[in-house]
C-alpha atoms as one frame of an Amber mdcrd trajectory, in Angstrom:
protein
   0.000   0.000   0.000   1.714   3.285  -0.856  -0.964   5.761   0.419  -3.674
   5.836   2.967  -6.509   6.102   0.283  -5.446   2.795  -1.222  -5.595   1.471
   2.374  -8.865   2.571   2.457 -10.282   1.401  -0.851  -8.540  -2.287  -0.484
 -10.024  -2.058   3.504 -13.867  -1.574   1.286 -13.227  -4.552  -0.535 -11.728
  -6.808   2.213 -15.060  -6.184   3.903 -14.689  -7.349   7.673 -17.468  -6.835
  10.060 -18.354  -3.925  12.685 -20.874  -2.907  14.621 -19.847  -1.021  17.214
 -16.527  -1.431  19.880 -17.451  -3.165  22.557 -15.772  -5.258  25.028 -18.896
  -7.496  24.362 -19.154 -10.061  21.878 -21.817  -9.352  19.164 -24.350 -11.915
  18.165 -24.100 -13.706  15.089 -27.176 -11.773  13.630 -27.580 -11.335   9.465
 -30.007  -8.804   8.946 -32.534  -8.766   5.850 -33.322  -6.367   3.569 -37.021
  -7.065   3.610 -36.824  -6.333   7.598 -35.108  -3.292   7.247 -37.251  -1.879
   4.818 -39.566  -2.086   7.011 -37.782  -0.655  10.264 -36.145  -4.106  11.221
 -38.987  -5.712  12.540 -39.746  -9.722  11.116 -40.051 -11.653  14.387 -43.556
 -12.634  13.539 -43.401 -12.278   9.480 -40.011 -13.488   8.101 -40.031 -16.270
   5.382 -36.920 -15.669   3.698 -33.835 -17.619   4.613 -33.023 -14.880   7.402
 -36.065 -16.754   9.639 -33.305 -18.467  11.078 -32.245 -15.487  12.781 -35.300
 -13.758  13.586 -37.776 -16.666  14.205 -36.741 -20.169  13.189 -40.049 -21.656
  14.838 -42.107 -19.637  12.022 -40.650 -23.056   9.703 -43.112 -25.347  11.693
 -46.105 -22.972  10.106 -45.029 -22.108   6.814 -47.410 -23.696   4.187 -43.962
 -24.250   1.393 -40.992 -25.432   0.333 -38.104 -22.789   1.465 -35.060 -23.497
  -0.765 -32.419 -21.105  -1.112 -29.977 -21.499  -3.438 -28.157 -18.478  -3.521
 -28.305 -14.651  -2.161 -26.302 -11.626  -1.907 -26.458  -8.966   0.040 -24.152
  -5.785   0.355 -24.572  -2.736   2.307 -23.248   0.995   2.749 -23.363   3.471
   5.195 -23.786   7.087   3.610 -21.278   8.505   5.528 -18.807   6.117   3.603
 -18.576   9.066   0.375 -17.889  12.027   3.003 -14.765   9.686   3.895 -13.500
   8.831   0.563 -14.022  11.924  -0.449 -11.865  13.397   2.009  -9.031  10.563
   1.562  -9.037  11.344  -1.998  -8.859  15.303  -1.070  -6.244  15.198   1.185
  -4.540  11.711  -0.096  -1.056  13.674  -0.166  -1.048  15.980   2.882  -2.037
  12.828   5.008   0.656  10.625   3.102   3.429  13.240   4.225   1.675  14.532
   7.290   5.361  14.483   9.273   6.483  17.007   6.614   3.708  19.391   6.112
   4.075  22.748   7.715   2.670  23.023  11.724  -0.035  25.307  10.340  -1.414
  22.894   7.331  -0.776  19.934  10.002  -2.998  21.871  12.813  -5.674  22.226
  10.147  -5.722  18.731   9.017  -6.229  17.396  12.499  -9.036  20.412  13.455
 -10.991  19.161   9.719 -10.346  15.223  10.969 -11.757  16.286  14.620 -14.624
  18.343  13.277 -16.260  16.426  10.713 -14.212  13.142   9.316 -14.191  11.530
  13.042 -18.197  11.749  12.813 -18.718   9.321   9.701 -19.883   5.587  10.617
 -17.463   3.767   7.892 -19.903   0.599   7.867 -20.071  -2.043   4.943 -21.286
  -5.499   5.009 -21.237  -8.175   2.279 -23.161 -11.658   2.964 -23.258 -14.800
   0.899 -24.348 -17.570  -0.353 -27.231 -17.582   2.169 -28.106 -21.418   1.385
 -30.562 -22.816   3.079 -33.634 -25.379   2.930 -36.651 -25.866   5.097 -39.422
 -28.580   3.949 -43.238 -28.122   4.122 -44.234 -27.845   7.061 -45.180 -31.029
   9.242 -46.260 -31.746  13.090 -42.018 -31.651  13.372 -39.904 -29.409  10.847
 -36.307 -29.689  10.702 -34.443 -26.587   8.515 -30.902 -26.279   7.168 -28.731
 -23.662   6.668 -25.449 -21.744   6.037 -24.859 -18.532   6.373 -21.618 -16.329
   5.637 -21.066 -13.069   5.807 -18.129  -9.678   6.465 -19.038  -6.674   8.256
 -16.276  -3.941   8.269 -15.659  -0.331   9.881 -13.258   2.298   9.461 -13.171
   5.147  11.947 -10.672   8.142  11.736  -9.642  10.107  14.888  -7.185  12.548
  15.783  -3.412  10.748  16.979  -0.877  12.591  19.860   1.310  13.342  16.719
  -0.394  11.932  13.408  -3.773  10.988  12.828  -5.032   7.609  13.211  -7.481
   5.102  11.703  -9.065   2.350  13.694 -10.589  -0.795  11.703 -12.146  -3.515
  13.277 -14.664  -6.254  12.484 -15.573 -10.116  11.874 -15.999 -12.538   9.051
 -18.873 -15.213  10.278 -19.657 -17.920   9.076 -22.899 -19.562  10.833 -24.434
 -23.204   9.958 -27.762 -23.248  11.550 -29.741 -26.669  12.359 -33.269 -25.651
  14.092 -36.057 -27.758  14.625 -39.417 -26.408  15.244 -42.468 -28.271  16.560
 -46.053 -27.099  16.419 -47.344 -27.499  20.010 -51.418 -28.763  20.998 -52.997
 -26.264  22.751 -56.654 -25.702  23.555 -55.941 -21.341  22.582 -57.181 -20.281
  19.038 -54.849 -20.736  16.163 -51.806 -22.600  16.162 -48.626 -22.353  18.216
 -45.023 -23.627  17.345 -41.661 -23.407  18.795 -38.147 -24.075  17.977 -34.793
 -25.024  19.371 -31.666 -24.215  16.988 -28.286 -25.291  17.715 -25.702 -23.141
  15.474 -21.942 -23.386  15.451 -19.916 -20.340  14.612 -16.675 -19.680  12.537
 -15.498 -15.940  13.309 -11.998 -14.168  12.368 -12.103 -11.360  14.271  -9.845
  -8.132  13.531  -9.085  -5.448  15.620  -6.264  -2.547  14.868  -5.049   1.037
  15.471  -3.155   2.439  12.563  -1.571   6.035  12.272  -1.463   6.896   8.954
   2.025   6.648   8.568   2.284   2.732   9.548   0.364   1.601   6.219   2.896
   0.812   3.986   4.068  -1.741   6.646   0.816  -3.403   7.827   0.078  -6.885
   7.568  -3.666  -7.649   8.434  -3.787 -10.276  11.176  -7.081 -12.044  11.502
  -7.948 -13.801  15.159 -10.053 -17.144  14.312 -12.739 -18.554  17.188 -14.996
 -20.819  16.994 -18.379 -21.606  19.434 -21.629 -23.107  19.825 -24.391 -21.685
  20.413 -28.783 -22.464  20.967 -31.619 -20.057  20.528 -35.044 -20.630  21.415
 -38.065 -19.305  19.761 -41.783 -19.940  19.986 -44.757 -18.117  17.349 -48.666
 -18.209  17.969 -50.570 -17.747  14.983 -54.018 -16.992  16.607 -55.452 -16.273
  13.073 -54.387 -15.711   9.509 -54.245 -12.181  10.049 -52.135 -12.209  13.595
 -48.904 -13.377  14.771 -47.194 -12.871  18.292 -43.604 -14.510  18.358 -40.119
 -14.174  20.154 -36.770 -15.534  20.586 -34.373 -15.860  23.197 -30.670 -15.920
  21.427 -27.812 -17.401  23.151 -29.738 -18.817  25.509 -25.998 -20.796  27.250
 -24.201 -17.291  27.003 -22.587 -18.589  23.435 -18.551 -19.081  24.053 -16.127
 -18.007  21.198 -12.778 -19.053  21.669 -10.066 -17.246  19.701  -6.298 -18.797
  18.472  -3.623 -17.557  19.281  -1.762 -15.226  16.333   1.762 -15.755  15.724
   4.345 -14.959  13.364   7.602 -16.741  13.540   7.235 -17.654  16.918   6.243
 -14.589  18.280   2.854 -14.070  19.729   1.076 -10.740  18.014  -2.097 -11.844
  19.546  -3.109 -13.926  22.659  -5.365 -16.734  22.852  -8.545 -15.821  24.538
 -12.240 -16.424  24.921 -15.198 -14.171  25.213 -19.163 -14.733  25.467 -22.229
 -13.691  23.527 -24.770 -12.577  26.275 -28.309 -14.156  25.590 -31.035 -11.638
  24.749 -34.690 -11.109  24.361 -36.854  -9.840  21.440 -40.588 -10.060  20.712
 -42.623  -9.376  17.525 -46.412  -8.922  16.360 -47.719  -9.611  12.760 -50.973
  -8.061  11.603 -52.727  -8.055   7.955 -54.788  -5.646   7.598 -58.515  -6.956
   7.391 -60.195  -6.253   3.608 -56.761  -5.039   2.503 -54.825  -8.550   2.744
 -51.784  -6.858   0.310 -50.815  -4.965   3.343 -48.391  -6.053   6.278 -47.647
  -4.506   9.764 -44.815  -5.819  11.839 -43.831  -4.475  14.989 -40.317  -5.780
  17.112 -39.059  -4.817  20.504 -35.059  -5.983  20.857 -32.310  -6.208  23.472
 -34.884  -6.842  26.346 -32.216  -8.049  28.400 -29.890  -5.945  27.573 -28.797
  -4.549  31.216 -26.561  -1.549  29.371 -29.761  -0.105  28.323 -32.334  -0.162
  31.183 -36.147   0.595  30.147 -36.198   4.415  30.480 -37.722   7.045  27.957
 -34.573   8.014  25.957 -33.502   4.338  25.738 -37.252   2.656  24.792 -36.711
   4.295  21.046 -33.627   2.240  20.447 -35.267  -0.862  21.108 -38.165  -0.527
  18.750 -38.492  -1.378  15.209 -42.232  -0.727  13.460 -42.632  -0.986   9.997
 -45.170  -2.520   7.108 -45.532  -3.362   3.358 -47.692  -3.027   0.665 -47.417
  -5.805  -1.319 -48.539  -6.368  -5.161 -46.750  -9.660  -5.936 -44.683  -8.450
  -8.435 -43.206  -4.985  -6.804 -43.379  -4.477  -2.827 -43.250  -0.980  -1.382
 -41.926  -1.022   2.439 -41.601   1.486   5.298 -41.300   2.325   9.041 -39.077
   2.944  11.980 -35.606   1.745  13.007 -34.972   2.804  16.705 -37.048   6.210
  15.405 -34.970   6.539  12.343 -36.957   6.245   9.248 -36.505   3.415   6.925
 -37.570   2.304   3.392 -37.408  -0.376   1.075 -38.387  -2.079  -2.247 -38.714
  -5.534  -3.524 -39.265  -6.935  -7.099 -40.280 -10.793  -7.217 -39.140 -11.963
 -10.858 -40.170 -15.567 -10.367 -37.301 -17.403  -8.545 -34.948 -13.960  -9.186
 -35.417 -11.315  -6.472 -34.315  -7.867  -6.035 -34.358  -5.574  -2.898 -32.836
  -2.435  -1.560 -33.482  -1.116   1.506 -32.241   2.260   3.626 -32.553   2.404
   7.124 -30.718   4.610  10.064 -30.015   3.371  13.552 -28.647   4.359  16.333
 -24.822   3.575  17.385 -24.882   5.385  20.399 -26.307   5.191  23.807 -29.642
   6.449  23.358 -32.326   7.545  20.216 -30.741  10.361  18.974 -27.410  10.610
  19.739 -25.586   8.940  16.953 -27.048   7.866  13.781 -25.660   6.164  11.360
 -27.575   5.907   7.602 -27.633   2.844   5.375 -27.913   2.076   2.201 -28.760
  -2.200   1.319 -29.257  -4.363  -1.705 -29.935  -8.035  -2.328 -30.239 -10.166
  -5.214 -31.552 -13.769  -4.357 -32.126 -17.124  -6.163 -35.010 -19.202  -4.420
 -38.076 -21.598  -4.622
C-alpha cells in the first residue's frame, strides 16, 4: 500500500465486520433487507432464509418449500462518500503529514476532529445464504449456512499523526433448528423451535496512524463456538402473529487462536461470550386489505446496558409494514425512530431488494445515527 486512500479502498473490498466497539461479543445476527425496509422488525413475518435469525419456529407454520440457493447482500453506510471523499482530497497531505508545515498539520487534524471523526465507515457483504426448510409437518427440521463480512473504518485525531481504527468479523454460521407445532386448547396454532448453530469468526481489531500503512500486515484472530436459541410463534389467526426468541440462551462461548508470526505471539489466545437476549414481535394483515403487512419488534430486552427508560425505549423498537402487489413491494417504518424504506421486485425465482434504514450507534435515540444504504439479489423456490 503506498498511500492511505489505497488502504482505504482495499479495507472496502476486504469487507470485515463492525458494529460497534465493545468489550462485548456481538451476536451472530444477518439482517434482511425485507426487515429493514420495514424498520427491522420480522419476528412474527419473516419467510426468507433470514427466519433463522429472527424466528426459526415460524418453519413449523409455513405452508412451502423454502429453498435457497443463492443470495447476496451488500450494504453501505452514507457517511462512507464524506470519507473517501476526504481521503481522496487530502490523499497527499495525510501521506506526508510528518512534513507538512505546523499550520497545514494543525488544520488537518481540526478538519479530521470536526467532521471526518463523525462518519460511521460501515459495509457489510453476505453470501451464499443457502438454506432449505421442507413443508411444514407436526415436526420441521431446517438447514442452513450462512456467511457473511461486516467492516468499519473510523478516523480520529493521533498525539502526533492521525489515526485510523478498523475492526470487524468474518462469520460464518451453519444453523440446524427444529421447530415443533405445540397442541394447545388457545385459538390458532402455536409452534416453537430449538436451533443449535456453530460459529466460525476471524475477528480483527487494529489502530493504525497513517504513517504505519505501507508496513501493515492484516492479522485475523479465528474462534470458533456453539451456540442455541429458542423461539416460539402463535398464529391466533391468519391475520395475527405474536412470536419471540431468546438468542444465546448458554451465554454462546467463542474461543479465539492464538496469532503468531515466527514464533512470536502478536495476539493472545482468549475467549469471550455472547450474552443471551430477548426480542418479541407482532404480525398483523390488515382486514379487507390482505396486500398490506404490519410488523412491529421490541429488541435487546435483556440488555442490562440499556435499562427501560424514555430516551432508551426508542432504540429498542423497530415498526414498519408493506404493501405488497406480488410483483413490486413498497416497504416502510421505523428503526430505533430513524426512518426506513425499502423495495422488492419478485421476478419468479430472481429477487431484487434495496433497503435504507438509520439506527442508532450510540447510547440512546438520537445521539448517533448512522444511515444505510442495502441491496440483495436472491435465487429461491
Amino acid at each position: 500500500m503506498k498511500s492511505a486512500r489505497c488502504f482505504f479502498l482495499f479495507s472496502a473490498l476486504i469487507l470485515f465486520s463492525v458494529f460497534t466497539l465493545s468489550a462485548v461479543e456481538r451476536p451472530a445476527f444477518f439482517q434482511g433487507v425485507r426487515q429493514l425496509g420495514m424498520g427491522g422488525a420480522g419476528i412474527a413475518l419473516s419467510d426468507d432464509p433470514t427466519v433463522f435469525f429472527y424466528n426459526p419456529s415460524l418453519i413449523a407454520i409455513r405452508k412451502d418449500l423454502l429453498f435457497n440457493i443463492f443470495s447476496l447482500r451488500a450494504s453501505v453506510s452514507s457517511d462512507v462518500l464524506d470519507t473517501m471523499d476526504f481521503m481522496d482530497k487530502n490523499q497527499d497531505d495525510l501521506e506526508n503529514f510528518d512534513s507538512l508545515t505546523s499550520e497545514r498539520q494543525e488544520a488537518l487534524m481540526d478538519e479530521i476532529v470536526t467532521t471526518v471523526t463523525k462518519n460511521k465507515n460501515h459495509f457489510t457483504f453476505t453470501t451464499p445464504d443457502f438454506c432449505i426448510v421442507p413443508k411444514a409437518g407436526r415436526v420441521n427440521l431446517g438447514l442452513g449456512l450462512f456467511t457473511g463480512v461486516d467492516f468499519g473504518v473510523r478516523i480520529k485525531k493521533g498525539i502526533l499523526v492521525p489515526k485510523v481504527d478498523f475492526f470487524g468479523n468474518a462469520d460464518a454460521v451453519f444453523m440446524f433448528p427444529i421447530a415443533m407445532k405445540i397442541p394447545t386448547p388457545l385459538p390458532g396454532q402455536i409452534a416453537a423451535a430449538l436451533s443449535p448453530k456453530y460459529i466460525y469468526r476471524a475477528s480483527l481489531n487494529d489502530e493504525l496512524t497513517v504513517l504505519e500503512f505501507d508496513n501493515y500486515d492484516v492479522d485475523l484472530q479465528p474462534g470458533k463456538g456453539i451456540g442455541f436459541d429458542l423461539s416460539f410463534i402463535w398464529e391466533m389467526t391468519e391475520r395475527l402473529r405474536v412470536g419471540g426468541i431468546f438468542n444465546d440462551i448458554t451465554r454462546t462461548k467463542i474461543s479465539y487462536d492464538e496469532v503468531s508470526d515466527d514464533g512470536a505471539v502478536k495476539k493472545a489466545a482468549y475467549s469471550d461470550r455472547i450474552k443471551p437476549d430477548l426480542a418479541l414481535g407482532l404480525y398483523y394483515k390488515v382486514p379487507y386489505l390482505r396486500f398490506i403487512n404490519v410488523v412491529a419488534d421490541a429488541r435487546r430486552l435483556l440488555d442490562k446496558s440499556e435499562p427501560f427508560r424514555i430516551d432508551t425505549l426508542p432504540k429498542k423498537l423497530h415498526l414498519g409494514g408493506e404493501v405488497n402487489f406480488k410483483v413490486i413491494t413498497f416497504r416502510g417504518g421505523f428503526y430505533q425512530g430513524y426512518p426506513s424504506f425499502g423495495l422488492g421486485l419478485d421476478l419468479w425465482i430472481l429477487e431484487l431488494d434495496y433497503a435504507f434504514w438509520g439506527r442508532e450507534t450510540g447510547f440512546y435515540a438520537g445521539q448517533i445515527p448512522e444511515y444505510n444504504h442495502m441491496v440483495s439479489l436472491a435465487l429461491r423456490f
